[in-house]
C-alpha positions as CSV (number, residue, x, y, z in Angstrom):
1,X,98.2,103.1,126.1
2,X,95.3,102.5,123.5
3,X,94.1,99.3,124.6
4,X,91.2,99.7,122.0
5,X,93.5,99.8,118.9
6,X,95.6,97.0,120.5
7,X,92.3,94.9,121.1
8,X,91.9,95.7,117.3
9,X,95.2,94.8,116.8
10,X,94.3,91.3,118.2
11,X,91.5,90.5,116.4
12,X,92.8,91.7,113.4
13,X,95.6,89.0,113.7
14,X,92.8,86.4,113.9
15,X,94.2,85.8,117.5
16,X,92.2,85.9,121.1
17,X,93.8,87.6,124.3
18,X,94.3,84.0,125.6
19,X,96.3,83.2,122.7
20,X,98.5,86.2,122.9
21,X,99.2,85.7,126.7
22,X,100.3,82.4,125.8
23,X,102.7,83.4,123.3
24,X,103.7,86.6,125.9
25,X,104.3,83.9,128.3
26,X,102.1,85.5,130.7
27,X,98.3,84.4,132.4
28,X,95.2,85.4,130.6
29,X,94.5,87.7,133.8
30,X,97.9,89.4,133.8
31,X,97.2,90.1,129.9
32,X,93.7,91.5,131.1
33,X,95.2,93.6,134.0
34,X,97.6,95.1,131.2
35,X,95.2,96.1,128.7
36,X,92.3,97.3,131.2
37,X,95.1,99.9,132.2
38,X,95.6,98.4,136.4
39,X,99.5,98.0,135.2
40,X,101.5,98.6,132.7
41,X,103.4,96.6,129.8
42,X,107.2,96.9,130.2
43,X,109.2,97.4,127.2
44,X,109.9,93.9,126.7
45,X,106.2,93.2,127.0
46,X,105.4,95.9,124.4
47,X,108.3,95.1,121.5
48,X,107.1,90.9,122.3
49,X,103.7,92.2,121.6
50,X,104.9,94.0,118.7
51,X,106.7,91.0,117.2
52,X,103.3,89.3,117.9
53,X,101.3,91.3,116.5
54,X,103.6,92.5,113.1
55,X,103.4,96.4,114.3
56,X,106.0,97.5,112.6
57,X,105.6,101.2,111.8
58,X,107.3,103.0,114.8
59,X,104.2,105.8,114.4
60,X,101.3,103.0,114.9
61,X,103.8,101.7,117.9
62,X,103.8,105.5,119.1
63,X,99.9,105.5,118.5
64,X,99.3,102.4,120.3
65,X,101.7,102.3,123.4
66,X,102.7,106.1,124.2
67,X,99.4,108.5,123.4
């Protein structure tokens, strides 16, 4: 996983990592465990994400999530 281009992804929304853990349902520090690489998303994590974030094209998901 990128986690730069999904921070960029964040900010680009106008939205804060709080503010997507909250809508994930998960804790600012499980958000920040995720995207400093300690765990992983699960798929459910990533297409919520997604849907959060209005990724769309499967190639930027591919960029993101699986390179």
């Amino acid at each position: 996983m990128k986690a730069n281009l999904l921070r960029g992804e964040i900010v680009a929304n106008g939205l804060t990592v709080q503010e997507v853990a909250e809508k994930m349902g998960l804790s600012r520090n499980t958000l920040f465990s995720r995207l400093s690489g300690q765990t992983s998303f699960n798929t459910e994590e990533v297409i919520k994400l997604c849907d959060i974030l209005h990724i769309k094209e499967p190639s930027r998901k591919v960029e993101i999530f699986l390179t």
